[in-house]
C-alpha positions in Angstrom: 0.0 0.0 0.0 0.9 3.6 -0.6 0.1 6.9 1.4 -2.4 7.9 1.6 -3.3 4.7 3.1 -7.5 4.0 2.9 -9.5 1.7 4.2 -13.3 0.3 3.9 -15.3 -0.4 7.0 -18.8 -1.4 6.7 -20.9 0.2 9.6 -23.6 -2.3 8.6 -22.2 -5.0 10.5 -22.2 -3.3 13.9 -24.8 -1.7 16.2 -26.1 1.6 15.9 -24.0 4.0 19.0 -20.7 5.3 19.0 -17.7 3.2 18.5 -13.8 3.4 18.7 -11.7 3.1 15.5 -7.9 2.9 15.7 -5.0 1.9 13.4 -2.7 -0.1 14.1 1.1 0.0 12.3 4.0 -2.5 11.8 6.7 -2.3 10.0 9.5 -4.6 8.3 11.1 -4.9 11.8 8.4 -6.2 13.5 7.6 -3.1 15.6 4.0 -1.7 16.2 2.3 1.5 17.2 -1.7 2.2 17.8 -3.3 5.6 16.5 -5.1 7.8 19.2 -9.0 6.5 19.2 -11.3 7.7 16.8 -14.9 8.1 17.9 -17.9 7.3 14.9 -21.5 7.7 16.4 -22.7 5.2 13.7 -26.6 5.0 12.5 -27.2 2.6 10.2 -31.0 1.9 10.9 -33.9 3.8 11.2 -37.2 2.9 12.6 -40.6 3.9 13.0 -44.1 2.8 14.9 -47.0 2.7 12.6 -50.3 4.3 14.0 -53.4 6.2 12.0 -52.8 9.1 13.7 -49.8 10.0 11.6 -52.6 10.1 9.1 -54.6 13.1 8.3 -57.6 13.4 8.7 -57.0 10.5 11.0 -58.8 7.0 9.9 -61.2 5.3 12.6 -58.4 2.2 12.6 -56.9 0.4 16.1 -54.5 -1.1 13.4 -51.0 -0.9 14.0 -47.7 -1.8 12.8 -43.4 -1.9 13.3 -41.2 -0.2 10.3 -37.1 -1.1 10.6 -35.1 -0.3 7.6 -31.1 -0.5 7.5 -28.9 2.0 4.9 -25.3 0.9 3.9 -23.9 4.5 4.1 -21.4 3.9 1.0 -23.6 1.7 -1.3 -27.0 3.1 -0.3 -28.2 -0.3 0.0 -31.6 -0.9 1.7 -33.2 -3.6 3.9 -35.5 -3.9 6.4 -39.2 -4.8 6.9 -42.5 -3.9 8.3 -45.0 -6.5 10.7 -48.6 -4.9 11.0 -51.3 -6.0 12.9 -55.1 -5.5 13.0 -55.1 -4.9 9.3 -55.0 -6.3 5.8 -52.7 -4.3 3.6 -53.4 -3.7 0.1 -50.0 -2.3 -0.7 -47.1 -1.4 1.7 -44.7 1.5 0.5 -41.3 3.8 1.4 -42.5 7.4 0.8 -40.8 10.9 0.7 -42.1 13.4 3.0 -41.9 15.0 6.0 -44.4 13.9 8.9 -47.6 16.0 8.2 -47.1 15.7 4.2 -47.9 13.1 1.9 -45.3 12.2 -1.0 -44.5 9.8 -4.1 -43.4 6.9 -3.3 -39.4 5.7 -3.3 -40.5 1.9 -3.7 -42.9 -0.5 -2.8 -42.5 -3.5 -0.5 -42.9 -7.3 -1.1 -45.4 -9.4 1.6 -43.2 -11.7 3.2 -44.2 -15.9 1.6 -45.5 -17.5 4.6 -45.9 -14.7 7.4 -49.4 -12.7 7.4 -48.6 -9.1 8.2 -45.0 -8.6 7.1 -44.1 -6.8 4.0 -40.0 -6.8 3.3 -37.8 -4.9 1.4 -37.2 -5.9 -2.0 -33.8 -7.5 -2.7 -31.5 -5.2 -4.4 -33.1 -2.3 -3.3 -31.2 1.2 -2.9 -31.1 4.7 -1.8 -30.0 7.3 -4.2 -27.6 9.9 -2.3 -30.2 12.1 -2.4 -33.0 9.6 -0.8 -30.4 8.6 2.3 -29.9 12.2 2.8 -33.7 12.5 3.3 -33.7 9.6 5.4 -31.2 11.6 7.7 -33.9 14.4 7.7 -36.7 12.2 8.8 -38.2 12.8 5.5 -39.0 9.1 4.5 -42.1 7.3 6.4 -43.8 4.3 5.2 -47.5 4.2 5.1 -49.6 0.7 4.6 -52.9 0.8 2.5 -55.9 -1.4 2.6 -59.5 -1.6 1.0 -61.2 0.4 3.7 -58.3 3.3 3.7 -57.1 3.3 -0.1 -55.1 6.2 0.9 -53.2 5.0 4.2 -54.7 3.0 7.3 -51.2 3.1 9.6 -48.3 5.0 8.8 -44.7 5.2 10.4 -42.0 8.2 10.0 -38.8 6.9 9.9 -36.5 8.5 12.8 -33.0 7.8 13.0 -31.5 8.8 16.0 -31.4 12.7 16.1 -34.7 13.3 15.2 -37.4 13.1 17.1 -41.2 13.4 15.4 -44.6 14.3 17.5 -47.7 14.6 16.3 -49.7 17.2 18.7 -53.6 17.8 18.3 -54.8 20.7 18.4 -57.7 22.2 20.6 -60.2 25.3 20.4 -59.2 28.0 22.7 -61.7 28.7 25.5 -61.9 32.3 23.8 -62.3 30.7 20.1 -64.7 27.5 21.4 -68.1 29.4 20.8 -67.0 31.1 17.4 -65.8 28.0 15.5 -68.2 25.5 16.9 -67.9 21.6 16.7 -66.3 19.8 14.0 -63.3 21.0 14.4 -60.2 18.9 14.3 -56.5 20.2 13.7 -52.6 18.5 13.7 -49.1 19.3 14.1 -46.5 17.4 12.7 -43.2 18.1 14.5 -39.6 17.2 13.4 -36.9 18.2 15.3 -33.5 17.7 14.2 -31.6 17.9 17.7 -28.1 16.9 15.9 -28.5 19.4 12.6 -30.1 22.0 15.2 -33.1 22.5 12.7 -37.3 22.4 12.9 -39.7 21.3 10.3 -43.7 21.9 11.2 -46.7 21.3 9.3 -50.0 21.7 10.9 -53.2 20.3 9.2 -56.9 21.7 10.0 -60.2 20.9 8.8 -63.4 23.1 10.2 -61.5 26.2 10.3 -62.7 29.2 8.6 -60.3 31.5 7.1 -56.9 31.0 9.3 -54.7 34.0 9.4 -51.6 32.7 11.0 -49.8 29.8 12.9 -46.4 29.9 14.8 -44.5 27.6 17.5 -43.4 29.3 20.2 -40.9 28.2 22.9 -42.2 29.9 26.1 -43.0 33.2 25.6 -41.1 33.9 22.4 -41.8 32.9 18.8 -39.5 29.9 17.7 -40.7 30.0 14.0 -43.7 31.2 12.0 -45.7 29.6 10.0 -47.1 29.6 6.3 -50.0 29.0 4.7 -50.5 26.7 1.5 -51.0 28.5 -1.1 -53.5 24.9 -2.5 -55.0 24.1 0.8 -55.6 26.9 3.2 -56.0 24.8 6.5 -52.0 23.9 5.9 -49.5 26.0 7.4 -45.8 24.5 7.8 -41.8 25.4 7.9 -38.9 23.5 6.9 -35.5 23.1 8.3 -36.2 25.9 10.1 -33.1 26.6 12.3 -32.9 26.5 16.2 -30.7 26.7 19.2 -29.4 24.2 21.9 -31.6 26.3 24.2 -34.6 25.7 22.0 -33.8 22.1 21.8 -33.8 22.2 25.6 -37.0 24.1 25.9 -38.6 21.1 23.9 -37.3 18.3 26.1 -38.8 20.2 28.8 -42.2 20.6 27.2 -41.9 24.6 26.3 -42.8 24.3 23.0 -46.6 25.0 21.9 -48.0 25.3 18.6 -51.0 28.0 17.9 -53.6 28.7 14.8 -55.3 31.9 14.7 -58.5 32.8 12.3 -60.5 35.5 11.8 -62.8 34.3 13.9 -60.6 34.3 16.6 -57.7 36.7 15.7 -56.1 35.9 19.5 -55.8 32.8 18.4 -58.3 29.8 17.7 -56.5 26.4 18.2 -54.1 25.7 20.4 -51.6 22.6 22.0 -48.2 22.3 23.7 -45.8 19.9 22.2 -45.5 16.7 24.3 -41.6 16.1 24.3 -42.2 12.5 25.8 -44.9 11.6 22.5 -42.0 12.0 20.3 -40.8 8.4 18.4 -37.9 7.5 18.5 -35.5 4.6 17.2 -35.8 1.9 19.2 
């Protein structure tokens, strides 16, 4: 071997966590020397726990269901699988979006000969650069179908280890209660990158009329502000919005809330704090 000296290590064969690497020298005399320690946090798989009310509006389903999926880092190769129960799937697929949107599908996923309920991976299967990097985001999720919900029944954001996803429902203000009525029913979609320090929202509302404004705030003060779809007016949402190691604190605390206002309720009409401990997580 020449300098620069190289080598391959496949992260794949380990577990997910931090992990020493050193190199180790002879040379033609026989004499040795170990390099200082190298620490990799490696994260090869993601995972994710399937429920309807990642679905919105949320399907009247108890199903339920597991998502694991493992990346190779260089090759972008995929594997993994997906066990649901309480359901019959009609089709079982990796999608691109954030939690709160709905996206095209990366590939679909075989049932499993033999095993009622699991759905695998295809052989072969890979991640362009640009998928694993969404994958890193949270921004892949899988979402199972069936003949009662043609359009999703359970579905599952991915969430390697630094992100952390909640959905929070929303709830009319005492102030907004009488002015919007029953019928109501609003979500927020939270992804909060704690290692890339960045914030993704997107709140969903059906019942509302006219909504003029939505924002997260972090105690007192406004973390990020939201905005509207231009398609669908009951969206509002942010992306990769960035925050601080203080803000990341405030969430783990449970200082994070989430607001809608409309013109019926200007002060604002819906209303929920973020539930740090509701977050998934890679298990």
């Amino acid at each position: 071997m020449a300098s620069p000296y190289t080598v391959m290590w496949d992260s794949t064969k380990v577990a997910n966590g931090n992990h020493t690497v050193t190199a180790k020298v002879t040379d033609s005399a026989g004499d040795a020397t170990t390099s200082s320690g190298v620490v990799v946090n490696v994260q090869n798989a993601a995972a994710a726990m399937m429920a309807p009310k990642q679905i919105f509006p949320m399907p009247s389903s108890t199903a339920s269901g597991v998502a694991r999926v493992n990346v190779a880092r260089e090759s972008g190769a995929l594997s993994g699988s997906v066990m649901l129960s309480g359901l019959t799937a009609k089709s079982v697929t990796l999608n691109e979006g954030f939690a709160g949107t709905s996206g095209d599908a990366v590939l679909a996923l075989a049932p499993h000969s033999g095993q009622a309920g699991v759905w695998d991976v295809p052989a072969g299967a890979q991640l362009t650069p640009q998928q694993a990097a969404a994958l890193e985001q949270g921004r892949l999720y899988v979402i199972a179908t069936s003949a009662a919900y043609p359009n999703g029944e359970v579905r599952g954001q991915l969430a390697p280890q630094s992100i952390r996803v909640t959905f929070t429902a929303l709830k009319s203000t005492s102030e907004a209660a009488a002015a919007l009525g029953s019928g109501v029913s609003a979500v927020a979609a939270t992804t909060l990158d704690t290692g890339a320090g960045t914030l993704t929202v997107h709140v969903s509302s059906l019942g509302v009329e006219e909504t003029t404004a939505a924002a997260v705030t972090s105690g007192t003060a406004k973390l990020a502000e939201l905005s509207r779809d231009t398609i669908e007016p009951g969206h509002w949402s942010t992306e990769l919005a960035r925050v601080s190691a203080a803000d990341i604190e405030s969430f783990k605390t449970g200082g994070w809330a989430v607001s809608v206002a409309a013109a019926a309720a200007p002060q604002g009409a819906l209303r929920a704090r973020i539930e740090p401990d509701e977050a998934t997580r890679t298990e």
